[in-house]
VOGU-3710 file (C-alpha; in Angstrom, 3 decimals, decimal comma):
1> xxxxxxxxxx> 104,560/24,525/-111,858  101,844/25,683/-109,209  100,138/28,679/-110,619  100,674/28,900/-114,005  99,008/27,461/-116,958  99,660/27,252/-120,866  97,409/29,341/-123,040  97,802/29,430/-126,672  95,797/30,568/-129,775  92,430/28,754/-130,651
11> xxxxxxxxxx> 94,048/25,824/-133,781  91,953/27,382/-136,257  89,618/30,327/-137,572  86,584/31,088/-137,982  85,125/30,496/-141,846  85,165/34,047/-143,852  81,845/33,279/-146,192  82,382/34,558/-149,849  85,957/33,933/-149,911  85,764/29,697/-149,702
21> xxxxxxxxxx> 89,067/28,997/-151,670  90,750/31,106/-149,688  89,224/29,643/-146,480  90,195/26,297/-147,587  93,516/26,942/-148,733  94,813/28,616/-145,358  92,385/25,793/-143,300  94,903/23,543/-144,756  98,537/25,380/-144,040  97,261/25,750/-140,695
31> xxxxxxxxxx> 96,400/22,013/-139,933  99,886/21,077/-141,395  101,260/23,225/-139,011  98,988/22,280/-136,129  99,229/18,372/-136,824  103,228/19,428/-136,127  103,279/21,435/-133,317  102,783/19,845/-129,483  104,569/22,117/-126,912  107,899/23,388/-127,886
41> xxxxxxxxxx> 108,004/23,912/-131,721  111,687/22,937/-131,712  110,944/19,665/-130,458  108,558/18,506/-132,733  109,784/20,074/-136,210  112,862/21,019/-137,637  113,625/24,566/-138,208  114,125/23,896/-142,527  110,575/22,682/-142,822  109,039/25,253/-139,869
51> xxxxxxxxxx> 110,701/27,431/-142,459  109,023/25,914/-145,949  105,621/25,945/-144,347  105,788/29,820/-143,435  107,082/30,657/-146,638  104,243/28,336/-148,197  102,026/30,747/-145,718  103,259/33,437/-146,737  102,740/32,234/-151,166  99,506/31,865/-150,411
61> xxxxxxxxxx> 98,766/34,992/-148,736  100,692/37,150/-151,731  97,834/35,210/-154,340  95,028/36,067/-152,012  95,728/39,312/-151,576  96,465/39,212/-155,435  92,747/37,598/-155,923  90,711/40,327/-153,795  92,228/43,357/-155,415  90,659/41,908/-158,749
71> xxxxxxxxxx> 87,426/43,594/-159,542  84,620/40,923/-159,138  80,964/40,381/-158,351  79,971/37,953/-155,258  76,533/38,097/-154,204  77,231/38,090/-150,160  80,764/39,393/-150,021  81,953/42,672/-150,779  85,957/43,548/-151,122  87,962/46,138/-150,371
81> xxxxxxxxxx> 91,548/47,020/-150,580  93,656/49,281/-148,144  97,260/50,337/-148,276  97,817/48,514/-145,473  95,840/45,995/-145,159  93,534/43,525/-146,783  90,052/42,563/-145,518  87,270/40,262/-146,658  84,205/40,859/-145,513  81,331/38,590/-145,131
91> xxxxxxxxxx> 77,902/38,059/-143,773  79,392/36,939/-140,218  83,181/37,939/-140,282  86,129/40,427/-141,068  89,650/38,515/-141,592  92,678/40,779/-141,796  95,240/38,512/-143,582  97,792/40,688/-142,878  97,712/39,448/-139,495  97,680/35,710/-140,437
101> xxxxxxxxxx> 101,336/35,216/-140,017  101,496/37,177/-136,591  98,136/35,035/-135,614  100,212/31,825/-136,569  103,508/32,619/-134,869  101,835/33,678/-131,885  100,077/30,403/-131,556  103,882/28,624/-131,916  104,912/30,607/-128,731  104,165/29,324/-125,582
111> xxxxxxxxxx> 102,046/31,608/-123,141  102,098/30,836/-119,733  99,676/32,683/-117,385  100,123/33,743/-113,363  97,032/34,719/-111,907  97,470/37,604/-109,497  95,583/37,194/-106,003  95,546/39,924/-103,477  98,044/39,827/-100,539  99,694/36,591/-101,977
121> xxxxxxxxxx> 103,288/36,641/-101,837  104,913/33,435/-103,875  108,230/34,474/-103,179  108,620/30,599/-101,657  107,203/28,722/-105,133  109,168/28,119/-107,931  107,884/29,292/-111,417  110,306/27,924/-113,989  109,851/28,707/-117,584  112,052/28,920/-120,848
131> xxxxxxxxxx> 113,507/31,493/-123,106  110,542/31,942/-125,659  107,915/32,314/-123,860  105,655/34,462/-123,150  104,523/35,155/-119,198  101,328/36,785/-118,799  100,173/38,480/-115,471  96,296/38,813/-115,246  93,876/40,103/-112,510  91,952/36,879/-110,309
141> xxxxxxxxxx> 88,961/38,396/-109,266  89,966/39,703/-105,561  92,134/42,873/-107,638  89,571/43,073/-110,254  88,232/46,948/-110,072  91,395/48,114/-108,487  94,178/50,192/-110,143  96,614/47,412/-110,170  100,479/48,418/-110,714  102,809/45,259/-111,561
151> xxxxxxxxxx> 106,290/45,835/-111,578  109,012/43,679/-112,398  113,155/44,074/-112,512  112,965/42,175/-116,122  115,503/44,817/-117,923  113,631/46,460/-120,546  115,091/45,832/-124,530  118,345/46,616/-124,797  119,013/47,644/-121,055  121,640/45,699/-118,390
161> xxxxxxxxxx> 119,861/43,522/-115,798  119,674/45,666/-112,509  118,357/43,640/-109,436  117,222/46,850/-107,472  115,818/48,292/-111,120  112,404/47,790/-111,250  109,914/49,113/-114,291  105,545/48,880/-114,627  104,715/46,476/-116,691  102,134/48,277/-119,249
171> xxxxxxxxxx> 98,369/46,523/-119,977  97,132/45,398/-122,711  93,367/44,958/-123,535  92,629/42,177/-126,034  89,306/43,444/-125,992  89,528/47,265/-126,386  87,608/48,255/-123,303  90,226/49,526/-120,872  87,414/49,018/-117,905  87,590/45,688/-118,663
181> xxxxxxxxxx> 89,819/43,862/-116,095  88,646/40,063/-116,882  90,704/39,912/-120,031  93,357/42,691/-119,474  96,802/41,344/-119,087  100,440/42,483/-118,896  103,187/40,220/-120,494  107,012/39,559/-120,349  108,322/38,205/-123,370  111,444/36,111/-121,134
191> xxxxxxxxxx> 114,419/35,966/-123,727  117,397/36,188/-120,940  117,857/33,743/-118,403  118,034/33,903/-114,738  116,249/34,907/-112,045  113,629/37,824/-111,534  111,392/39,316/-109,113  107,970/40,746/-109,525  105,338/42,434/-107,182  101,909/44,219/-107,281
201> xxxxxxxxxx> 100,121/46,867/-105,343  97,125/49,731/-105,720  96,440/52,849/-104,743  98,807/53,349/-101,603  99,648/49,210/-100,970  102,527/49,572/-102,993  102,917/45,591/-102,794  100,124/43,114/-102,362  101,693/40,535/-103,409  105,011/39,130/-105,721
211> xxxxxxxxxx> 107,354/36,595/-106,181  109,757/35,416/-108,614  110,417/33,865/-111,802  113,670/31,509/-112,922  114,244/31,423/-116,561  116,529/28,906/-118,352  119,805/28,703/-119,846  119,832/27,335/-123,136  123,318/25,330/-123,308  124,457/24,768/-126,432
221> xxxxxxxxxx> 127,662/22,388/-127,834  128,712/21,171/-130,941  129,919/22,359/-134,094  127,232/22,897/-135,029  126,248/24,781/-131,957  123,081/22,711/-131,294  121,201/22,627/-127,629  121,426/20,402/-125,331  118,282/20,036/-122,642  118,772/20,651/-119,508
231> xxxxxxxxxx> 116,447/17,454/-118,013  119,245/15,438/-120,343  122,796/16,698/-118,956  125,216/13,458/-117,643  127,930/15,109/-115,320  131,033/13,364/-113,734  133,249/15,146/-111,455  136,602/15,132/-111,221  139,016/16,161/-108,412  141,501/18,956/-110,168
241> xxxxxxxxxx> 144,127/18,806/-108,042  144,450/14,846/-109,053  144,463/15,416/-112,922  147,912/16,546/-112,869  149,454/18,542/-115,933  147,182/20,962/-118,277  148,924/18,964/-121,024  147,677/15,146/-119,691  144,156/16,685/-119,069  142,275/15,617/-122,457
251> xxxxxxxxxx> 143,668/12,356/-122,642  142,019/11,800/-118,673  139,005/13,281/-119,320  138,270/11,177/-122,446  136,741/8,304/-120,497  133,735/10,457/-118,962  133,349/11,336/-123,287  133,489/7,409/-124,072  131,159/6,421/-121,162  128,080/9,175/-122,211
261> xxxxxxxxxx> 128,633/11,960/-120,127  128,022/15,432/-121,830  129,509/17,740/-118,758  132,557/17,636/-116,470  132,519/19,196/-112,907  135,944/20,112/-112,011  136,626/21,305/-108,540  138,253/24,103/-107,460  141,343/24,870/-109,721  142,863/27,723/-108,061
271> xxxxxxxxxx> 145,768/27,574/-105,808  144,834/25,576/-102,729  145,743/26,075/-99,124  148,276/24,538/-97,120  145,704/21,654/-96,223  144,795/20,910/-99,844  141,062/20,664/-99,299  140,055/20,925/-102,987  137,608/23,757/-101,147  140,101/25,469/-99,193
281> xxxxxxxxxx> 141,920/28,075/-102,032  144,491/29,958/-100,620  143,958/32,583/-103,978  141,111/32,897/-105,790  142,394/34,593/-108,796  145,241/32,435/-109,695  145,662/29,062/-111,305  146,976/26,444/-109,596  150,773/26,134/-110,149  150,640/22,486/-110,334
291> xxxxxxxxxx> 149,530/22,053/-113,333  151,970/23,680/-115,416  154,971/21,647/-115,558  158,756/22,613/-115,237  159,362/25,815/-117,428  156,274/26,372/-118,482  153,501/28,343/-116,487  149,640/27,821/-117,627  147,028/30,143/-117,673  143,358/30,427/-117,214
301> xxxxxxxxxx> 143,401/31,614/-121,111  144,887/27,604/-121,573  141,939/26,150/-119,445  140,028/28,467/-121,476  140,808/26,774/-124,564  140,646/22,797/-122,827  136,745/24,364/-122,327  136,399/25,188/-125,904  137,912/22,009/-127,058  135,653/19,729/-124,982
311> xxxxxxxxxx> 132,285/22,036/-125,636  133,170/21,832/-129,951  134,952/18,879/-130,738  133,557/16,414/-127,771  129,788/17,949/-127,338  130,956/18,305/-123,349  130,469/21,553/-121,239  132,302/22,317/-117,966  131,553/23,829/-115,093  133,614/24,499/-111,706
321> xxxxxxxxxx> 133,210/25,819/-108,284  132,470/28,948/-106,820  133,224/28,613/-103,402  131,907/32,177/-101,713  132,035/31,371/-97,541  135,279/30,998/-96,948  138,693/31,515/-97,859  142,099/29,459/-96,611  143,651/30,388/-93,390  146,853/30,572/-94,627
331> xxxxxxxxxx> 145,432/33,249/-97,315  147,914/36,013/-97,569  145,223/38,398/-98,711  143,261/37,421/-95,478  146,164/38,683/-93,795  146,716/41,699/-95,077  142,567/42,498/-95,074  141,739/40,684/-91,899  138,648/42,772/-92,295  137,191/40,315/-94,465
341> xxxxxxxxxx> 136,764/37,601/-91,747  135,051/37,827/-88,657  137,631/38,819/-86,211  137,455/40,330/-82,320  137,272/44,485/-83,710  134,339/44,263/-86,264  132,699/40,659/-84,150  133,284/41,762/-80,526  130,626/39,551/-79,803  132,588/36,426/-80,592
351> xxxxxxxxxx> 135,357/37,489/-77,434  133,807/34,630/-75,454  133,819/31,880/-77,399  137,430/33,052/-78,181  138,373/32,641/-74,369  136,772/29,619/-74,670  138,537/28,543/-77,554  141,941/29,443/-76,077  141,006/27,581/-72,674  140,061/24,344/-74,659
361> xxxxxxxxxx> 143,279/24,890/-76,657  145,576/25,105/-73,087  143,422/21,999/-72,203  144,667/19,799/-75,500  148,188/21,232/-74,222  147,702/19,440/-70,529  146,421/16,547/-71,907  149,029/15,568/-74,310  151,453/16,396/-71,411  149,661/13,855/-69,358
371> xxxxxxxxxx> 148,732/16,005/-67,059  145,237/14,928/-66,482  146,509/11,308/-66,360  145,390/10,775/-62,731  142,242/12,097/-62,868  141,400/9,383/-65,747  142,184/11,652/-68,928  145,077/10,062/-70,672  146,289/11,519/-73,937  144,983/8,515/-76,119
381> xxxxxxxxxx> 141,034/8,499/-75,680  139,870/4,980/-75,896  137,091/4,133/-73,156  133,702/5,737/-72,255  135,213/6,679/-68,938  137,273/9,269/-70,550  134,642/10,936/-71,770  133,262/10,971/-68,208  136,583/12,372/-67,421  136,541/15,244/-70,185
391> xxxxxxxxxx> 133,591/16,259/-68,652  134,162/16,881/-65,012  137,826/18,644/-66,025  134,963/21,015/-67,954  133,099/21,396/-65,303  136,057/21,751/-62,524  138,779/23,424/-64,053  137,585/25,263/-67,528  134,720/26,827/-67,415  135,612/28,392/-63,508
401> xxxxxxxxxx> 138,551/29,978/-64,750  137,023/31,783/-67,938  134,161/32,788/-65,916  132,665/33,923/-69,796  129,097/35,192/-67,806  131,147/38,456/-66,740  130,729/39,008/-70,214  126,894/39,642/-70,249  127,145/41,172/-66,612  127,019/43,985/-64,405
411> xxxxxxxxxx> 128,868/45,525/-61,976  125,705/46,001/-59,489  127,655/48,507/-56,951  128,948/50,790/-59,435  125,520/50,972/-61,323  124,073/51,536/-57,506  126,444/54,248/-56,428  125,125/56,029/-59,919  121,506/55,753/-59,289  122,321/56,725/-55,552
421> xxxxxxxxxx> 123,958/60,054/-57,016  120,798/60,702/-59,411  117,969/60,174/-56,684  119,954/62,315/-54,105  120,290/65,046/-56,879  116,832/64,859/-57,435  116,964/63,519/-61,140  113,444/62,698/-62,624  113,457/60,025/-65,318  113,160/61,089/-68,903
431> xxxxxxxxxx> 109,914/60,127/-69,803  110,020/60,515/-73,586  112,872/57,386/-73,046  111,006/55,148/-70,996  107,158/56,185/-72,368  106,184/55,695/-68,439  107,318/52,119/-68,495  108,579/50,315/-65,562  110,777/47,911/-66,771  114,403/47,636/-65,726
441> xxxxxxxxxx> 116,560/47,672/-68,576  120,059/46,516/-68,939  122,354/47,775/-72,338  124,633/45,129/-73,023  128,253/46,270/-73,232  128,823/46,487/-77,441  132,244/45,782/-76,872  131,526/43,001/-74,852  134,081/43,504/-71,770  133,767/41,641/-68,445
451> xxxxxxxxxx> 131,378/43,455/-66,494  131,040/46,215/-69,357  126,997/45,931/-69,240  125,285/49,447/-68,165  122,160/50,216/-66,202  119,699/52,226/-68,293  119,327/55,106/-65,709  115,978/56,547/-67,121  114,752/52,528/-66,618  115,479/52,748/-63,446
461> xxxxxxxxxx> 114,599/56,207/-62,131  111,177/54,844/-63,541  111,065/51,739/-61,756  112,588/52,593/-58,654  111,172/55,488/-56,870  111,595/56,268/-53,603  108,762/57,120/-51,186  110,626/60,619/-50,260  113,812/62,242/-50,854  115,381/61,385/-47,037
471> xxxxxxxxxx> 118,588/59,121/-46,769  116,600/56,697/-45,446  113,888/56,211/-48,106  116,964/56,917/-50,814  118,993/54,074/-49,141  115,955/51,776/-48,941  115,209/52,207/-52,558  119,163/51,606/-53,402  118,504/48,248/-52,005  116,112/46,958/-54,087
481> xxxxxxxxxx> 117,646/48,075/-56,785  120,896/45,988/-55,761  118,623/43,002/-55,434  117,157/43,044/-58,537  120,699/43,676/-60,481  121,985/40,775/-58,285  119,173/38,690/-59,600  119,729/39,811/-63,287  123,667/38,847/-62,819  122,462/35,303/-61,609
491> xxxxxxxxxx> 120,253/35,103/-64,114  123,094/36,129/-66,597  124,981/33,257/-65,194  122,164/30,409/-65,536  121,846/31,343/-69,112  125,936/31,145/-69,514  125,545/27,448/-67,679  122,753/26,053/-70,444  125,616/27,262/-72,810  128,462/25,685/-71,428
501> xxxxxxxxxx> 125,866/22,309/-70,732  125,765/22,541/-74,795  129,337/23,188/-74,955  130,373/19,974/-73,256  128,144/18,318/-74,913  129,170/19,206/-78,451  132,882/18,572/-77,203  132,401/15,301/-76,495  130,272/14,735/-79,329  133,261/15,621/-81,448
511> xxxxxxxxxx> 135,882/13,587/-79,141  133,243/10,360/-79,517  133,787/10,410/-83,547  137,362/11,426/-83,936  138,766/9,060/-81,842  136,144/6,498/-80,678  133,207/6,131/-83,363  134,029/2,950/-85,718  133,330/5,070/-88,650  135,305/8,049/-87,454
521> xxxxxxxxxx> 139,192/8,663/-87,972  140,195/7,465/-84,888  142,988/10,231/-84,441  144,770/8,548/-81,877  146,298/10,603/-79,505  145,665/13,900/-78,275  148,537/16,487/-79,659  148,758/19,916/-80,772  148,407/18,399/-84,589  145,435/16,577/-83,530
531> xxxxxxxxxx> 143,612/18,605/-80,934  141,367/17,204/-78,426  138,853/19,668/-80,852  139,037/21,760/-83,984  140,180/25,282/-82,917  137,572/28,129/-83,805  139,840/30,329/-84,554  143,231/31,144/-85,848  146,035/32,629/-83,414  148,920/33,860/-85,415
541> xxxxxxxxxx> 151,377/34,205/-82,972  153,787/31,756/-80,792  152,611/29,764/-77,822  151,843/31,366/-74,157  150,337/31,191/-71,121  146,281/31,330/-71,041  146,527/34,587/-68,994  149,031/36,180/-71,396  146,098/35,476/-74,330  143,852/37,236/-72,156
551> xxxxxxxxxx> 145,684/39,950/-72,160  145,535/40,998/-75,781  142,220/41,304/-76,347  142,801/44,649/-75,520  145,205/45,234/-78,290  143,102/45,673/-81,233  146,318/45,288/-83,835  146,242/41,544/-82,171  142,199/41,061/-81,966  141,702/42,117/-85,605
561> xxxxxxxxxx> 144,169/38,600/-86,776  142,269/35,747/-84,418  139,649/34,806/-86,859  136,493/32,651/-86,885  137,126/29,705/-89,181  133,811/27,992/-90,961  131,660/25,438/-90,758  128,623/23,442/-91,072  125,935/23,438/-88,110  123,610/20,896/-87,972
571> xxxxxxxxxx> 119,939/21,906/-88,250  120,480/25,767/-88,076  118,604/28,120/-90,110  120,295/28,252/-93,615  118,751/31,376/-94,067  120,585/33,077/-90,705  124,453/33,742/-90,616  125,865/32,041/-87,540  128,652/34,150/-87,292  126,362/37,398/-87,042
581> xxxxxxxxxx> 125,524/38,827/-83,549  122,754/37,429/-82,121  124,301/33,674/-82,907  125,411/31,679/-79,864  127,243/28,710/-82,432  130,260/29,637/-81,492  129,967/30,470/-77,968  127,744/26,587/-77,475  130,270/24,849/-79,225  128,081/23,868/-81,897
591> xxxxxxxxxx> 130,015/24,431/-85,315  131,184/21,537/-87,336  134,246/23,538/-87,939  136,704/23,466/-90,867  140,209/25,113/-89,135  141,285/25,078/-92,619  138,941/28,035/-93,786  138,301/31,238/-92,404  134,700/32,159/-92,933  134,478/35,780/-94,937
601> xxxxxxxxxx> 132,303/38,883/-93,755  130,986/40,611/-96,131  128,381/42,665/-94,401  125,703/44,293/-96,097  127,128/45,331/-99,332  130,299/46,562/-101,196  130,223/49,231/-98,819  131,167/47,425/-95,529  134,455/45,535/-96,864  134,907/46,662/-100,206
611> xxxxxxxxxx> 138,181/45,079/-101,010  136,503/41,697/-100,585  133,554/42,087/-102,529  135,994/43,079/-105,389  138,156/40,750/-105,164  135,186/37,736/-105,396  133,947/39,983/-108,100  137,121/39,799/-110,558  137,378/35,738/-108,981  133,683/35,264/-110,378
621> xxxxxxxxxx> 133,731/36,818/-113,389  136,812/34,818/-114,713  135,203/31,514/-113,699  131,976/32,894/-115,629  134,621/33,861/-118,517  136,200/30,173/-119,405  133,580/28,217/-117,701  129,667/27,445/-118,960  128,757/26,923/-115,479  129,074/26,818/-111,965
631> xxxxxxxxxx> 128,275/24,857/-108,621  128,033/26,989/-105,411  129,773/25,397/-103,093  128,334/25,386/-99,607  125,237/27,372/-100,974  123,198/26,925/-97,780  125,613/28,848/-95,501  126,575/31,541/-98,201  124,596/35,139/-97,387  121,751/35,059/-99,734
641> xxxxxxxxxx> 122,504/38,696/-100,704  126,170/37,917/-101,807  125,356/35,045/-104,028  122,830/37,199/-105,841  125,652/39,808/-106,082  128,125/37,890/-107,602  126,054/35,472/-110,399  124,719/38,510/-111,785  128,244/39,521/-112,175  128,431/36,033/-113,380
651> xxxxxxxxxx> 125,843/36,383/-115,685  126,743/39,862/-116,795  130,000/37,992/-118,624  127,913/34,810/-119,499  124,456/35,340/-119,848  123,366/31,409/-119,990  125,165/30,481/-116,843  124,487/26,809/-115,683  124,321/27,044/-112,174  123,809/23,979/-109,402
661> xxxxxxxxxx> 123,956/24,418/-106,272  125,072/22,323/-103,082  122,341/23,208/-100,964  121,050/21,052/-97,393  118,095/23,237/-96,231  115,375/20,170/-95,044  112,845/22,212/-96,417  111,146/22,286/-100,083  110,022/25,814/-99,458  113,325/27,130/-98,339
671> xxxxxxxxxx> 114,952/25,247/-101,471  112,685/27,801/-103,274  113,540/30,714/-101,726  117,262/30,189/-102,569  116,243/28,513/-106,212  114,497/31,597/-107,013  116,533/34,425/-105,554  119,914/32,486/-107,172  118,476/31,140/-110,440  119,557/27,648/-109,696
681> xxxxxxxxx> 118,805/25,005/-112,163  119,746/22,086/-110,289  120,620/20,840/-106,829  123,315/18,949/-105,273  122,215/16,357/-102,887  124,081/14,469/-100,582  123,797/10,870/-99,745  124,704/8,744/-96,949  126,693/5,556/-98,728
//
């Protein structure tokens, strides 16, 4: 673990003269206890004779203390005797033996120690350490001399875990000097597991420098309640929805006991949607209904108790899903709180790619009607030529009728006639808008209507300025102004071309493995079942004409219901949300998409959709309630912010929460960020078989 180091107490004391017996009596506890301890106390000696040996310690320090308070002459030595405290003094050395039993249990706890460097942020390296130790932060020599602050979001003792609570982190000065910063440290004694953030500053840098620390669960199963290491878990999944009724569970299950596993992965057991992905749940607060059998109806207090059984009597945990990103179409709370996906009100910027969707919709309509048979685009797409043939319809028919760049246009005569009004009114620009800039600036429409883009007036009083105030000079400069909106429209419309080149590519991508690729499906024909491609959206409402779609999107009540499904986009940015404005993924065709799942918004915080942060609230915290652990499911393309949110609600119920994670970043570094921020103790990986 890059940047820390263990530190422990030197293995034994320096000799007190005058007091040999003593010496030698204490010398030889000590050693016992050294000879036993490597690392981890625990995992050397058993508790019972950790136990004997203390209490031996502690024998012998009663008779010493006994010894001393005798009145005695010892050339050398001198004793003396305090309420508090014992001491024997020597030529050479003062031993408080009061403090021999703190000196020795110190020395069992592992210290680890992260050296603080000016201006370096570690928020992307992965410090992992264990309830029980100790974490020291000390100065490296580039803060030394500064008024270093270290604060940390570690709840104090006795205080709830708040992520945005942070606390200073008081020093301590092993050598009394408080102008000493070589050996000054501050500590965290880590007893609570999960993830925490740290940071540094001086004077007025508030923060030079931080990062994070994991710390781990201890799991624990058993009777007898004993741990079970995390490097030594075994875990077999199991599909729920194939395990049938709550009753036949324990008898299925009892082959991953027989064969050595020691934890069970069930998917999903909530109610699925209507396509029965084990990842598409249609409510995530209910049990799934088919497991209870005729008459009787099961409860998560019954899988509750299955848990229990397993974790006691078989030594097994169990951990399930949490699947965050998405929620089934077919939903009825989606429905009712349509707010909680990305539809056309609260994502106007996604009203192009829904056009486009629609028009590639109408398009699997025409093919399956054979419509497009003569131009070589028959229904069942078998040959390379059809491909060919996908294309040009694309390029001949689609993407001419959508015309989608009148979306990021503007309408250059209307934005003339304006500035035409201004200069002939004798409007100067406002300078403390522009700052004296000439630049030309174009507000894009936030509604995002054909032609709905605006001229920044101020912009182009700035850049446009006639030579006088006659017709003729006003008219002249109204010109060039056309021009250069004309160009910025073209422009507009070369950038909506490299889109639609990416579009037609990703289409036929997807055409190539569903119903040519040897290892694909091979869908057959083209139908409304099996689209020529996976719709983006949903569209609640019966069949109509292209231009009758059109038409709604300026009927809110409508736009709020056609919502962006998820998916899984090849290379992106796992730290970005593709559905977000500034995205193009939907517009360029590029989403792996599930049209099972609608992909959830959930903004910035409670505040911006509360009802769905609530409701994955009460869903996490009864997974956290029956279960010892959970996977994130799709952990890459869940907002980093919301996962946080909801496993320290997680944690909040069960404090050592296993959690793994299915996470496909291609980067180490960005592994960490999500490892730290989450408090992940193990990844899923994927493999190609």
């Amino acid at each position: 673990m890059f940047g820390l180091r263990s530190s422990c107490l030197e293995r034994s004391s320096p000799p007190v003269r005058g007091a040999r017996p003593l010496h030698v009596t204490l010398s030889n506890v000590f050693l016992q206890l050294f000879a036993k301890v490597d690392g981890r106390v625990e995992d050397v000696v058993g508790q019972e004779t950790l136990t004997e040996d203390i209490l031996h310690l502690e024998d012998t320090l009663k008779e010493a203390r006994e010894a001393v308070t005798r009145p005695r002459r010892n050339q050398g030595s001198a004793c003396s005797l305090r309420e508090d405290q014992t001491h024997l003094t020597g030529g050479q050395g003062l031993f408080n033996l009061g403090g021999l039993l703190k000196m020795l249990l110190q020395h069992l706890k592992q210290i680890r120690v992260l050296m603080l460097n000016e201006k370096e942020n570690l928020e992307r390296t992965l410090f992992r350490l264990e309830q029980g130790f100790e974490l020291q932060f000390r100065l490296a020599p580039s803060l030394q001399g500064k008024r270093v602050m270290v604060h940390t979001n570690y709840p104090l003792e006795g205080k709830q875990f708040k992520r945005n609570l942070f606390h200073v982190l008081a020093w301590s000065y092993p050598t009394g000097r408080e102008d000493d910063d070589s050996d000054k440290f501050c500590s965290l004694d880590l007893e609570i597991a999960g993830s925490y953030q740290y940071y540094f500053g001086y004077g007025a840098t508030e923060r030079s420098g931080g990062g994070y620390i994991v710390v781990d669960p201890v799991l624990r199963v058993g009777a007898d309640d004993h741990v079970l290491p995390l490097d030594c878990i075994t875990i077999q999944t199991y599909l729920s929805k194939c395990l049938g009724h709550l009753d036949d569970w324990a008898d299925r299950l009892r082959v991953a006991k027989e064969s050595g596993y020691n934890m069970i992965h069930f998917t999903p057991l909530q109610t699925l949607g209507e396509s029965r992905s084990c990842y598409s749940l249609a409510d995530q607060l209910s049990l799934n209904p088919e497991f209870s059998p005729a008459g009787k109806r099961y409860s998560w207090e019954d899988v509750g108790a299955l848990v229990e059984k397993l974790k006691n009597e078989w030594s097994m945990l169990c951990i399930t899903d949490v699947v965050y990103n998405h929620t089934a179409s077919n939903s009825v709370w989606i429905k009712e709180h349509p707010e909680c996906g990305y539809n056309l009100v609260n994502s106007p910027h996604l009203r192009p790619a829904w056009v486009l969707d629609r028009a590639i919709w109408h398009l699997t309509t025409r093919i399956a009607e054979g419509r497009y048979a003569a131009k070589g685009l028959p229904a069942d797409i078998t040959e390379e030529s059809h491909l060919t043939a996908i294309r040009s319809v694309l390029w001949e028919d689609v993407f001419p009728e959508i015309k989608l760049w009148e979306f990021f246009q503007i309408k250059a005569d209307l934005a003339v006639e304006r500035f035409r009004t201004l200069l002939l009114n004798g409007t100067e620009p406002g300078q403390g808008k522009t700052g004296g800039k000439k630049s030309l600036k174009i507000i894009q429409d936030l509604s995002y209507r054909r032609y709905g883009n605006t001229l920044d007036m101020d912009s182009a009083l700035e850049t446009f300025v006639p030579h006088s105030s006659t017709p003729q000079h006003i008219e002249e400069c109204c010109g060039w102004l056309k021009q250069k909106l004309d160009a910025l429209n073209e422009e507009q419309h070369q950038i909506m071309h490299q889109h639609h080149e990416q579009a037609a590519n990703c289409i036929v991508g997807n055409v190539v493995y569903e119903h040519l690729a040897d290892h694909g499906p091979k869908l057959g024909p083209v139908n409304k079942k099996n689209p020529l491609v996976t719709r983006y959206f949903t569209f609640p409402y019966e069949d109509m004409t292209l231009e009758q779609e059109l038409q709604l999107l300026d009927q809110p009540d409508k736009t709020c219901h056609f919502l962006a499904h998820n998916g899984w986009v090849m290379g992106d940015d796992p730290l970005r949300n593709f559905a977000e404005p500034g995205s193009n993924v939907y517009l360029r065709r590029e989403l792996v998409c599930w049209g099972d799942s609608v992909k959830l918004r959930y903004g910035n915080g409670p505040e911006d959709c509360p009802y769905l942060w609530a409701h994955m609230k009460k869903y996490t915290e009864i997974t956290a309630k029956y279960f010892n652990g959970v996977r994130l499911d799709n952990c890459h393309s869940t907002p980093l912010h919301v996962a946080e949110a909801m496993l320290d609600a997680a944690r909040a119920v069960r404090p050592d929460l296993y959690v793994i994670a299915e996470l496909f970043t291609g980067s180490e570094l960005i592994d960490n960020v999500f490892v730290n921020r989450l408090g992940i103790s193990s990844l899923v990986r994927g493999t190609n078989t």
